[in-house]
N, C-alpha and C positions, 0 to 999 in steps of 0.2 A: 122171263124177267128182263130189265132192262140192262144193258150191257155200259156200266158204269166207266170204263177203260177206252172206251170210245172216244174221239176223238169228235167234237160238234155231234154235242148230246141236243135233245129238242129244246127250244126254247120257251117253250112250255115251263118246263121244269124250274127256270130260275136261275139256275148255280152255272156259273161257269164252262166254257164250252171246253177248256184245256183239258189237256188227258191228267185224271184223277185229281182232279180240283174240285173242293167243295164248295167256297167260297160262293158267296149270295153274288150276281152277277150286277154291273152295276152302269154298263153299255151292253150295246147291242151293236151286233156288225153284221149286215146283210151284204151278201156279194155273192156272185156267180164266176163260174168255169165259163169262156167264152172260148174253150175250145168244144164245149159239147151244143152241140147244135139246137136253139129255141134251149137255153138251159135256164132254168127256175129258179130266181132270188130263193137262198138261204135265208137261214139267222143263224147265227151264233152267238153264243153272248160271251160275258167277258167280266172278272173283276180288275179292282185297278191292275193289283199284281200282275194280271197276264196280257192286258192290252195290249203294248206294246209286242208280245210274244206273238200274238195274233196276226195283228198287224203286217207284222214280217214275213210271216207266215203266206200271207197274201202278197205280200209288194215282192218277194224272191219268185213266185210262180206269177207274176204281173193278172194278177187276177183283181177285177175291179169289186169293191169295195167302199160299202160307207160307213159310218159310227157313228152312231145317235145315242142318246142316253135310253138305259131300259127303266119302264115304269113296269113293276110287277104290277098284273092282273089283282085287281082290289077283292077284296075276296068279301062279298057283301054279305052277309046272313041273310038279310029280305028277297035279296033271289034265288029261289028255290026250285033247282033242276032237276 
């Protein structure tokens, strides 16, 4: 199962990347570790509540980062996978 206490749950998921937030996410913050060598854009996402928390989270370990609005994946019925 998936480990809901986690801190930058997939963004897949929707809700909030804060530890035990459920909140429908309502930005998106992709950024990277640029101490780890060729390191891979994230995402994490974010409701209002926690943006700012985010945020910080990244500007205290000077880790680059951006925040875009999240558009949940439309969830079509006509496409069928």
């Amino acid at each position: 199962g998936e480990d809901t206490m986690a801190l930058g749950l997939e963004s897949a998921s929707g809700i909030c990347s804060a530890r035990e937030c459920t909140n429908a996410a309502i930005y998106r913050i992709d950024w990277r570790n640029p101490a780890i060598h060729h390191a891979r854009t994230k995402t994490w996402l974010a409701c209002g509540e926690h943006l700012s928390y985010l945020e910080n989270y990244f500007k205290y370990r000077s880790f680059p980062f951006e925040v875009s609005a999240f558009v949940a994946p439309a969830q079509d019925p006509s496409q069928d996978h």
